[in-house]
N, C-alpha and C positions, 0 to 999 in steps of 0.2 A: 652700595655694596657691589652690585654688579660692575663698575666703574672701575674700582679698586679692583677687582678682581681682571677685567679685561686689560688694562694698561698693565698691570704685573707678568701678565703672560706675553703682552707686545714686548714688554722691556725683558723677560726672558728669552722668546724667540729672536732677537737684535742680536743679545747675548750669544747665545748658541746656534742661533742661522746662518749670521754672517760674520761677527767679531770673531767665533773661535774656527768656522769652517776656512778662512784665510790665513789664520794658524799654519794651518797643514801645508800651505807652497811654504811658507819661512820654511819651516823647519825641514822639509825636505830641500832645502839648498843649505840646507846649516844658519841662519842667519836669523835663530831666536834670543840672540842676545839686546838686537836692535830691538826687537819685539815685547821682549821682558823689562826692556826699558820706558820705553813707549807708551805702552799699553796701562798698567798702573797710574804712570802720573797724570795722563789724561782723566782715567777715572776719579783721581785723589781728589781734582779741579774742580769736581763737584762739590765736595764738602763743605767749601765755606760760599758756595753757593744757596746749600741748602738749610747750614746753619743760619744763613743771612733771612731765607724764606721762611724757617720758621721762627726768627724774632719776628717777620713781618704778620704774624700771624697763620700764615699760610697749612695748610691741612695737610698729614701725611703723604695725602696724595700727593704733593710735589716730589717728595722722594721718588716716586714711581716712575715722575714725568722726567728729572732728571737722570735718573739711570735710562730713562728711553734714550732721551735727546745723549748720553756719553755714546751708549750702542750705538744709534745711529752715524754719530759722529765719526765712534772709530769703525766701526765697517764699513762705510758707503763712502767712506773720504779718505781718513789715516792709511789704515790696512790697503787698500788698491794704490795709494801712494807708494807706499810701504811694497809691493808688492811686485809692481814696474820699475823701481829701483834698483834693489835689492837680488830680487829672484829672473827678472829676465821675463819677465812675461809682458804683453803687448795689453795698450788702452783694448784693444780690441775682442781680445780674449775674456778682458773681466768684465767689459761689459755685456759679452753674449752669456757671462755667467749670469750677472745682475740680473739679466733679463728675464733667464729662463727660472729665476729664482721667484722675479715678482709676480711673473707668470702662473708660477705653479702656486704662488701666495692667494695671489685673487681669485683662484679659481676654486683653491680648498678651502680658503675662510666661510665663503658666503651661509652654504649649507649648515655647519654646525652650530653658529649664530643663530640661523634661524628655528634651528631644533633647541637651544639654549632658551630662545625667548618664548617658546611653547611651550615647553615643558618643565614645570614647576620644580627645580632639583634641589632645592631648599625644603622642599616637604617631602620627595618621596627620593631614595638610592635606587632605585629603578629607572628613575626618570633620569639620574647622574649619570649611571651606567650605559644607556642609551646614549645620551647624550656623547659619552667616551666611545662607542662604538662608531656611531656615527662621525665624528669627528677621526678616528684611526681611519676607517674608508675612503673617507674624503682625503684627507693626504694623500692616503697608501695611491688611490685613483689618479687624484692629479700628480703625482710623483711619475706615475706608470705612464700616464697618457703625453705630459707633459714637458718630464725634467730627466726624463733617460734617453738617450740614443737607442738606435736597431740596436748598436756593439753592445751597451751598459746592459741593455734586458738582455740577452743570449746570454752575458757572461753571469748574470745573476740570478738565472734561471739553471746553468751549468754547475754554478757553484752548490745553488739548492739543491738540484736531483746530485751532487755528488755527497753531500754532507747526510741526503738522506739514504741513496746505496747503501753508504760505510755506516749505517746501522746498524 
C-alpha cells in the first residue's frame, strides 16, 4: 500500500516539478506548439507498453512506474532539449536549475518519510494531518534555504507585506 502510494506521488512530482515547470520557458517564447506536440505522444508511448505489462501479468503498479519513467523522461531529457533549441537558453542555465531542484528534493524528502513511517496514518487523521504539516515545512524550508536567491526571497517577502497592507 505504502509503495503504491510513494511511486504515485514520485510520478506526480516528475509531473508537476519538472515536466510542467519547463512548460513556462516555451510558452513564454511562444513556442508551445512544439510542446503540445511533443509531449502527449511521448506519454501515449506508454500505452502499449503497459498494456503489454499487464497481459504479462504485471500489478497495477507498473502503471505507476511507467508514468514515472514517461516524467522522467520528458523533464530531465525532452523538455531541456526542447528548451535549448527552441527558447535560447544555455546547457548551463538548466543545469544550475536541475541542480537546485534535486537539491531542494533530497533535502525535503527525508524528514517527512521518516514522520510517515512513525506515524501510523492509516489508523489515526491526526497522525495524516501531522504528517501534511510536516511535510509543507519541510518544503516551505528547503525551498527557503535552498531554491531562492537573496533577489527571489526580498521579491517574495515584498510581494507578501504588499498583498497583506492592501487589506
Amino acid at each position: 500500500m505504502v509503495s503504491i502510494w510513494f511511486d504515485n506521488r514520485i510520478a506526480s512530482i516528475m509531473k508537476i516539478g519538472i515536466d510542467t515547470s519547463f512548460y513556462t520557458a516555451l510558452y513564454a517564447n511562444g513556442r508551445v506548439k512544439e510542446n503540445a506536440l511533443i509531449s502527449p505522444t511521448i506519454g501515449l508511448q506508454r500505452l502499449p507498453v503497459i498494456f503489454v505489462l499487464f497481459k504479462m501479468d504485471y500489478t497495477p503498479l507498473a502503471l505507476s512506474w511507467a508514468s514515472l519513467i514517461t516524467y522522467a523522461l520528458l523533464g530531465c531529457i525532452v523538455k531541456p532539449i526542447m528548451i535549448v533549441k527552441l527558447a535560447d537558453y544555455t546547457w548551463k542555465e538548466i543545469l544550475q536549475t536541475m541542480y537546485v531542484c534535486l537539491m531542494v528534493t533530497l533535502v525535503a524528502v527525508p524528514i517527512p518519510l521518516v514522520a510517515y513511517s512513525i506515524l501510523n496514518v492509516e489508523e489515526c487523521l491526526w497522525h495524516s494531518f501531522s504528517v501534511l504539516v510536516i511535510s509543507l515545512v519541510s518544503v516551505a524550508a528547503s525551498i527557503w534555504f535552498l531554491g531562492l536567491t537573496k533577489n527571489m526571497k526580498e521579491m517574495l517577502l515584498a510581494t507578501v507585506k504588499s498583498k497583506l497592507n492592501n487589506r
